[in-house]
C-alpha positions in Angstrom: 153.6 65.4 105.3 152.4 67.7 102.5 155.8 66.6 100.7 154.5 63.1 100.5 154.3 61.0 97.3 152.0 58.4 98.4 150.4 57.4 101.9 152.9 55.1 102.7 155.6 57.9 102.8 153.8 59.8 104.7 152.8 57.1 107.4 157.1 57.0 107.3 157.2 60.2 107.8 154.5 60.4 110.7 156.1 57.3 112.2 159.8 58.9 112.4 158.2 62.2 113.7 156.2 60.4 116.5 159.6 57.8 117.3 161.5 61.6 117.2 158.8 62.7 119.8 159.0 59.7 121.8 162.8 59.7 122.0 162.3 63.6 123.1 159.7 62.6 125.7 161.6 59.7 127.5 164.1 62.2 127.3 162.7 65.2 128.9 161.0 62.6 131.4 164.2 61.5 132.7 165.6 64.8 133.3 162.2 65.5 135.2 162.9 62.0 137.4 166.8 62.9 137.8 165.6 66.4 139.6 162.4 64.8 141.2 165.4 62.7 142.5 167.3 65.7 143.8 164.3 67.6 144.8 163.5 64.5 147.4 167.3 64.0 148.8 167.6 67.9 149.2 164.0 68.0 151.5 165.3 64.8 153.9 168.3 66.8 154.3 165.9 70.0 155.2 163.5 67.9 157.0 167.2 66.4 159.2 168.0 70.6 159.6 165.0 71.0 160.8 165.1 68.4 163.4 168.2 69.4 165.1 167.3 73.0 164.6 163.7 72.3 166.8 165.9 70.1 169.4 168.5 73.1 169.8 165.6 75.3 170.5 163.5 72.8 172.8 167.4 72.7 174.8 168.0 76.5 174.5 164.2 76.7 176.4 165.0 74.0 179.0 168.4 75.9 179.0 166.3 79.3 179.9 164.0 78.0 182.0 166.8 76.2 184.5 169.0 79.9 184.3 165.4 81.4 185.8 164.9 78.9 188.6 168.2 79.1 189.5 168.0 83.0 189.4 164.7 83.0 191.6 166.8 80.5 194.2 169.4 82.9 194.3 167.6 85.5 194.7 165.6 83.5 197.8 168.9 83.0 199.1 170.0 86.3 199.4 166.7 87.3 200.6 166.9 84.9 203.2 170.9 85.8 204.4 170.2 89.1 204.4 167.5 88.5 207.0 169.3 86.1 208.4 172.2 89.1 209.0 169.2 91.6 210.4 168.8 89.5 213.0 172.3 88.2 213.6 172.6 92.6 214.1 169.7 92.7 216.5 170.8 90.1 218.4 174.1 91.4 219.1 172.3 94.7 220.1 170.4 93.2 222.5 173.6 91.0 223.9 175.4 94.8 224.3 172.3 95.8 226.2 172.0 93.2 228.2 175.4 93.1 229.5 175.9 96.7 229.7 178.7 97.0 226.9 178.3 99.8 224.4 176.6 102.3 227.2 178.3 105.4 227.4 177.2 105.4 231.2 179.7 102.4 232.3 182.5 103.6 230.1 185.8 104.1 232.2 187.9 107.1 230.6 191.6 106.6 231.3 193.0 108.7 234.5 195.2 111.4 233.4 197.7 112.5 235.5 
């Protein structure tokens, strides 16, 4: 501007500078809007990961808590046969006594001749 000749150069010169600066602007504010852009399409994919990444986990905990009932139910059932093979034992201890078998008393030794 100091290289002027008269105002109306320099009100040329101002106006090229600020249509310059303008160009630069749109410029600069499209390259901001293009990666805004991207920015937004990169966080719905992230927001989508996240999504399937909480469903995996609410599954995997569904998943875990199934595995511990059914380990508790085994664990009853094994409970319960073993009992169940106690008195299946004591039973046939008392059938033995009760018909004499398994005495020593009524056992019959071979004859030997």
């Amino acid at each position: 501007m100091s290289k002027s000749v008269d105002l109306d150069d320099a009100r040329k010169r101002a106006a090229n500078l600020l249509e310059k600066f303008e160009q630069d602007v749109l410029q600069a504010s499209g390259v901001e809007r293009e990666r805004v852009r991207q920015l937004l399409e990169e966080n719905t994919i992230l927001k989508r990961a996240v999504t399937i990444q909480n469903q995996r986990i609410a599954e995997a905990a569904e998943k875990d808590r199934e595995i511990n009932h059914l380990r508790q139910a085994l664990s009853q059932c094994q409970e319960q046969l073993h009992k169940a093979e106690m008195n299946q034992y004591a039973l046939a201890m008392h059938l033995r006594q009760a018909t004499g078998e398994g005495t020593l008393d009524h056992t019959r030794f071979p004859d030997v001749y």
